[in-house]
C-alpha positions, 0 to 999 in steps of 0.5 A, spaced: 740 088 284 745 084 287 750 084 280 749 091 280 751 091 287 757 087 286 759 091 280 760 098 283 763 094 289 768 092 284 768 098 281 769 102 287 775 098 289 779 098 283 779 105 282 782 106 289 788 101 287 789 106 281 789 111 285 795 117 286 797 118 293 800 125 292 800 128 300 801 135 295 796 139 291 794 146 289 792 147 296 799 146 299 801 152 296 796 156 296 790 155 300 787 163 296 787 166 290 782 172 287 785 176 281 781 183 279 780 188 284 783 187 290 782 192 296 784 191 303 783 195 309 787 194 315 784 198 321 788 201 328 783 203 333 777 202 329 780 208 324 783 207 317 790 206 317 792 202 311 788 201 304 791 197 299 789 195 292 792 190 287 791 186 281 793 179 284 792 176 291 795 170 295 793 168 302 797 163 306 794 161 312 799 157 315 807 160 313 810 165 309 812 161 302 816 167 299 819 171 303 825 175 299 831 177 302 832 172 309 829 177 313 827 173 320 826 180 325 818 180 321 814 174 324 812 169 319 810 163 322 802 166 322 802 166 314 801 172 310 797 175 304 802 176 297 799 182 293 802 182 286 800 187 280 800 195 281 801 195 288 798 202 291 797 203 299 794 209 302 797 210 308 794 214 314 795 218 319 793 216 327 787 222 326 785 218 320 787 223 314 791 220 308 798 221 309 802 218 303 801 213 298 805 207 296 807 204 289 810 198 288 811 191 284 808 187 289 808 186 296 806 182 303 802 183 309 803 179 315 798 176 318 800 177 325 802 184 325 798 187 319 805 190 317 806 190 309 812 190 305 812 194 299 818 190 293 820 192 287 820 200 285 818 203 290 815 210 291 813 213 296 808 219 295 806 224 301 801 229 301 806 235 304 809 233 297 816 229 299 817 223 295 822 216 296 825 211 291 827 205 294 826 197 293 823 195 299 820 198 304 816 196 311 811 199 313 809 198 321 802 199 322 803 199 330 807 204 330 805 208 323 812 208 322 816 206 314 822 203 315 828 201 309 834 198 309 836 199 302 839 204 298 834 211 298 832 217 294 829 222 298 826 228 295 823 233 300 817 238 297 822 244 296 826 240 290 831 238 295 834 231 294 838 226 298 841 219 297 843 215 302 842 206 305 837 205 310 831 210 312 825 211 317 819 216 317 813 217 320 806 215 314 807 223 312 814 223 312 815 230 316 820 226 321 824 222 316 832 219 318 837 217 313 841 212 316 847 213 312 847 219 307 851 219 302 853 224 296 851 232 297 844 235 299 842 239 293 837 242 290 832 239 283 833 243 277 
């Protein structure tokens, strides 16, 4: 009994000396990932404000590793949920009612403020018939309020069309600003 004692002792010590001492692993980049049908619900005041669905979730619980652009007004210190694949976000009003919908290749929500931002193709949908076209876009749950400091396509429900570089709207795009308009206002035929 005591030479197999003294041989798993041996054995145990051994191994520790081949040991790889790595102070990173997986887990120092992702701490989850969950693949297939991703949906989040983000609430204001016990009422639907934000539901998201994805293909491909990463969650960091301490800093935001990718964040495009170096944008530092968002808080990114509190860690961050990075959604890839056929990105679509409903967005709803104060009352609860589905206002628009959002399409994007990928998007983060921080953790801090539960605002969500929506990259790459960009298409906003809203309910009453607007639709926008941009590369990026902040969607501020607080305040129900979108934000782009990109280039933008606006269509209104009545085929009339505007181009223009940074943008602001309510969730339903009734009360929308295109910060800097370029081009003519006209009509899609």
């Amino acid at each position: 009994m005591k030479s197999i004692i003294l041989i798993l002792t041996i054995l145990f010590f051994s191994c520790n000396e081949n040991k790889v001492d790595s102070t990173e692993s997986i887990h120092s980049f992702i701490d989850n990932e969950i693949e297939g049908d991703v949906r989040i619900e983000i609430l204001k005041k016990e009422k639907p404000s934000i539901f998201i669905e994805a293909d491909i979730l990463h969650q960091y619980n301490d800093k935001c590793p990718h964040i495009p652009r170096n944008r530092k007004k968002e808080k990114q210190d509190n860690g961050c949920t990075i959604l890839f694949g056929a990105v679509s976000a409903d967005l709803y009003n104060d009352d609860g009612n589905k206002a628009s919908v959002v399409y994007s290749d990928s998007a983060i929500i921080f953790n801090e403020s539960d605002s969500v931002k929506a990259i790459g193709d960009v298409l906003i949908k809203s309910v009453k018939g607007y639709e926008l076209k941009t590369d990026e876009i902040v969607l501020y749950n607080d305040l129900k309020l979108v934000k782009s400091d990109d280039d933008v396509s606006f269509t209104s429900n009545n085929d009339d069309w505007l181009y223009g570089k940074g943008f602001w709207s309510n969730f339903d795009m009734t009360n929308f600003e295109i910060l800097k308009p370029k081009g003519e206002l006209g009509r899609l035929k």
